[in-house]
C-alpha positions in Angstrom: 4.2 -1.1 -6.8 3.7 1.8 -9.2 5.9 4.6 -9.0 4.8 7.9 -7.5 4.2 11.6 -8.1 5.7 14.4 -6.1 5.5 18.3 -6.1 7.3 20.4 -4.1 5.8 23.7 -3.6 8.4 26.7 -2.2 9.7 24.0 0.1 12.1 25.1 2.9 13.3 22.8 5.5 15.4 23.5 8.5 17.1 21.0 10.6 15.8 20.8 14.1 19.1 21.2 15.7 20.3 24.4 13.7 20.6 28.0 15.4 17.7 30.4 14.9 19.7 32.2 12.8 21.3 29.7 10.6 20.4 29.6 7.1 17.5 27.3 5.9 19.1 23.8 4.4 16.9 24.0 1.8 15.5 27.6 0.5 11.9 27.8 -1.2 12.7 25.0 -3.8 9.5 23.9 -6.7 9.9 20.7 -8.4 7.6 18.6 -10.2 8.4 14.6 -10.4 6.2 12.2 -12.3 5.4 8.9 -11.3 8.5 6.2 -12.4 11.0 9.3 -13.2 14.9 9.1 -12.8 16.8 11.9 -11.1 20.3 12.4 -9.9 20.8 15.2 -7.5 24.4 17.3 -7.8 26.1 20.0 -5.9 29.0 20.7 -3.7 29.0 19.3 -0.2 26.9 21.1 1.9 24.6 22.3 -0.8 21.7 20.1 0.8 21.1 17.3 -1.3 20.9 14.9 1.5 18.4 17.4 3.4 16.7 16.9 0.1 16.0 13.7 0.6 15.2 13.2 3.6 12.5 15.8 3.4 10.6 13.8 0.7 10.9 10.8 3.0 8.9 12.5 5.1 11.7 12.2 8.1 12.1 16.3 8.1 9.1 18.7 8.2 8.5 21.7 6.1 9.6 24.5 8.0 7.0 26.6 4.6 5.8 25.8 1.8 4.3 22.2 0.7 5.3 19.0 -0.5 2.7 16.3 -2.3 3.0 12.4 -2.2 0.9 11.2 -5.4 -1.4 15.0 -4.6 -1.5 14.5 -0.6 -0.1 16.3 2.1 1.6 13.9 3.9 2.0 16.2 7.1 -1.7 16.7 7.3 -2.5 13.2 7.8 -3.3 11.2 10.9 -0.3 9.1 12.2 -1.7 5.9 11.2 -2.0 7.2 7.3 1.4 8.5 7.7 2.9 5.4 8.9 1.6 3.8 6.3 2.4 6.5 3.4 6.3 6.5 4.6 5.9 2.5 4.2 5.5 3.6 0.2 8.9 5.3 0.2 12.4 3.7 0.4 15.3 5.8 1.9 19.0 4.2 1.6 21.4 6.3 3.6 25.1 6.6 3.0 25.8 4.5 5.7 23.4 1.4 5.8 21.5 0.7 9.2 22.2 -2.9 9.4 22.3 -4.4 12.7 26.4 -6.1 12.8 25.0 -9.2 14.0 22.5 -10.1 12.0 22.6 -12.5 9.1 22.4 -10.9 6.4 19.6 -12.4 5.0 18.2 -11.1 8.0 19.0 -7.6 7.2 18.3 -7.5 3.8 14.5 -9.0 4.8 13.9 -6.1 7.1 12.9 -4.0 3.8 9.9 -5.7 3.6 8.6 -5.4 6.7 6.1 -2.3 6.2 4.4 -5.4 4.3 4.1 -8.2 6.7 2.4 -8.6 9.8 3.8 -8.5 13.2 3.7 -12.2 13.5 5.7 -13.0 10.0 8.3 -10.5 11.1 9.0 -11.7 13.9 9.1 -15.5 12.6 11.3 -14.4 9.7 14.0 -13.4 12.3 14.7 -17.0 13.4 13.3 -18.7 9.7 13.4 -16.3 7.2 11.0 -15.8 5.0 12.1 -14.8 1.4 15.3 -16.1 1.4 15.3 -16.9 -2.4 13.9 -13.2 -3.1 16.7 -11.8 -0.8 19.2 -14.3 -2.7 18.0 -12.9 -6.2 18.2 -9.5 -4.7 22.1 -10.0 -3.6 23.2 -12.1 -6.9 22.1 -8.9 -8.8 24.9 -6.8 -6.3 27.2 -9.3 -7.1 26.7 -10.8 -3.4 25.2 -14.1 -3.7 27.4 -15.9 -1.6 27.1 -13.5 1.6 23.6 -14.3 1.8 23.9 -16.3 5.2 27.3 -13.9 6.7 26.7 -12.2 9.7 26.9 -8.1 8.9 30.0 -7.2 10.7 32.1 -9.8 8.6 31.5 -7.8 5.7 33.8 -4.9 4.2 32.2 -1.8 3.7 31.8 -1.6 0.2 29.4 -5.2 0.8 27.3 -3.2 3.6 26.6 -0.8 1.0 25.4 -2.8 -1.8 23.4 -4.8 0.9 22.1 -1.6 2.1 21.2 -1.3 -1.6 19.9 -4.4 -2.4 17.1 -3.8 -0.2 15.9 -1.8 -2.6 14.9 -4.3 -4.7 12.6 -6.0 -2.1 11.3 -3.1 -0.5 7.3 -2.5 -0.6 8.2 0.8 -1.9 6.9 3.3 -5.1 9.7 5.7 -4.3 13.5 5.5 -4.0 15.6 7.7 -2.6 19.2 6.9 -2.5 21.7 9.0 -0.9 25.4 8.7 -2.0 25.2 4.9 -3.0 28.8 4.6 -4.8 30.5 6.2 -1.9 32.1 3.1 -0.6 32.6 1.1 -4.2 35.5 1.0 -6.4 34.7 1.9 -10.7 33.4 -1.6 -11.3 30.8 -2.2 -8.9 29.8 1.3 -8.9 28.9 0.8 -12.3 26.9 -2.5 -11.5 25.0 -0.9 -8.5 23.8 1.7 -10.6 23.1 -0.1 -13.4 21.0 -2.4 -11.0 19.4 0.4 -9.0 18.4 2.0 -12.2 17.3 -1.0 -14.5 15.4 -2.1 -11.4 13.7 1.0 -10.8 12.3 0.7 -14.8 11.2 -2.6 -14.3 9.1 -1.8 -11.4 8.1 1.4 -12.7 9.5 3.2 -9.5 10.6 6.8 -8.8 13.9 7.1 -8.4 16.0 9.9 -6.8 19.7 9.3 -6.4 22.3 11.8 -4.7 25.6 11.4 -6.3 28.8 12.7 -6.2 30.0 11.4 -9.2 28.9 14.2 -11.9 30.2 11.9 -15.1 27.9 8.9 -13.8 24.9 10.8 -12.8 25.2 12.4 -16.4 25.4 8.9 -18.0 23.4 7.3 -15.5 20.3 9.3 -15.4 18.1 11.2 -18.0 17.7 14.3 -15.3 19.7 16.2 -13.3 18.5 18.1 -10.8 21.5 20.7 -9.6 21.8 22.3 -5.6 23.9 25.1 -4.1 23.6 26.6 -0.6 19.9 24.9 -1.0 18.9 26.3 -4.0 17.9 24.7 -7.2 20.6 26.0 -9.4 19.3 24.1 -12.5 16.8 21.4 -13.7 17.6 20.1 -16.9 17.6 17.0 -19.0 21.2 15.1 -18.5 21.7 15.9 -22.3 21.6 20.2 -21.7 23.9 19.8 -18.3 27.2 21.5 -19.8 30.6 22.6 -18.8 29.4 25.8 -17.9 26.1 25.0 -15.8 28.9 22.9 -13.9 31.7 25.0 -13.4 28.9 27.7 -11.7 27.6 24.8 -9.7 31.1 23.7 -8.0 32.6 27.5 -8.2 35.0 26.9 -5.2 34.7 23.2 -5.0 36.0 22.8 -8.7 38.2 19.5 -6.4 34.4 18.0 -5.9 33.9 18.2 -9.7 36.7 16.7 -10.7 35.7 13.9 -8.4 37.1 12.8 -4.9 40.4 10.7 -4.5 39.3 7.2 -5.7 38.1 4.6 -2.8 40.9 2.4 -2.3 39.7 -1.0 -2.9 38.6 -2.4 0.0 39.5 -6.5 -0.3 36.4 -8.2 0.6 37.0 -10.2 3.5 35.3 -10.5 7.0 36.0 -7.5 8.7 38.4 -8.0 12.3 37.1 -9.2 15.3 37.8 -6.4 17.7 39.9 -8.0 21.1 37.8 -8.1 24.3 38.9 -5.6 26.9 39.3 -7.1 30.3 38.8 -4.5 33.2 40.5 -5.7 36.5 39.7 -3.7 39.9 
């Protein structure tokens, strides 16, 4: 599936739960984004990167100002045409929402359900249909032998890359990926972004990628979109990001820049059944 456009025009977003008074998460932000483009978005915690993306999913609505899917509203369609523009756009969270006892296979599978009918869904949860794509799809994570391991005997660095993986077999023009190194030690971060990215080219997707790691967003991605307190602090080609742009964009979270306390490594072995709690009365 090509790869698709998006313009945001003076975009503010406010999170439904927030006071009256609280600050927009996002203040009147323009970007353009051509179809099959690579992005990396940076900034201090807080600085609404995540709001970012989940506004261009379409899961948070403009509070003013506009945003374009490929030159369409996507608020100002009918809930049918919505439905079925969201099913063009591919949002990994932080914290994959795999269900712990599923098969993985299973999980991985549910990406491509925006494409199949009702009946093929629900026959792919007993006989799955795709295994070999979802296989293919793991073996590029490194995970080729978890294809048939229930979700909650994974570690948490294997969630994630599942969580990733999905990418890859998702009906979807547009990805936007939100922290996906967070649980990964140096090596496999380097091979999820390496396959998220050389994926992304091969499909001729639009990627957007929230990272905390400056270093590998630099290397990573030709653009780099900057945020602080929801504000677009720069917009520049990974080659013009310098010292100085960063040391403005972290002022008082300099710790952020120089990157977080490594992710111990997490061995990768089923995770501990929890004991069963017996209630007498």
């Amino acid at each position: 599936m090509a790869g698709v456009t998006l313009a945001l025009d003076a975009l503010q977003v406010r999170h439904p739960a927030a006071a009256a008074d609280a600050p927009a998460a996002l203040r009147p932000l323009s970007l353009r984004i051509a179809a099959g483009e690579q992005l990396a978005v940076i900034g201090p915690s807080g600085a609404g990167k995540t709001t970012l993306l989940h506004a261009i999913a379409c899961a948070l609505r403009p509070a003013s100002g506009r945003l374009l899917i490929d030159g369409i509203d996507p608020w100002s369609l009918p809930v049918r045409q919505l439905q079925r523009l969201r099913a063009r756009l591919f949002l990994a969270p932080q914290v994959p929402p795999l269900p712990p006892r599923q098969r993985t296979v299973t999980a991985l599978l549910a990406a491509r359900l925006p494409s199949m009918s009702l009946w093929t869904g629900l026959r792919s949860l007993v006989h799955p249909v795709g295994a070999a794509d979802a296989h293919a799809a793991l073996e590029r994570f490194d995970l080729g032998d978890k294809l048939w391991t229930r979700v909650d005997r994974l570690s948490g660095g294997e969630r994630q890359r599942v969580g990733l993986a999905r990418a890859l077999l998702a009906p979807a023009g547009l990805w936007l990926v939100d922290e996906p190194l967070s649980a990964l030690d140096p090596t496999r971060s380097r091979l999820a972004v390496e396959t998220l990215t050389g994926s992304a080219r091969e499909r001729g997707a639009t990627m957007l990628a929230t990272l905390h790691q400056v270093d590998v967003a630099i290397a990573a991605f030709p653009r780099i979109i900057g945020l602080r307190d929801g504000e677009l602090a720069f917009d520049l080609p990974s080659a013009a990001v310098t010292r100085d742009h960063l040391l403005r964009l972290y002022a008082q979270f300099e710790h952020e820049l120089a990157g977080a306390p490594p992710v111990p490594h997490e061995p990768e072995r089923p995770a501990a059944r929890q004991p069963t709690v017996v209630v007498c009365r």
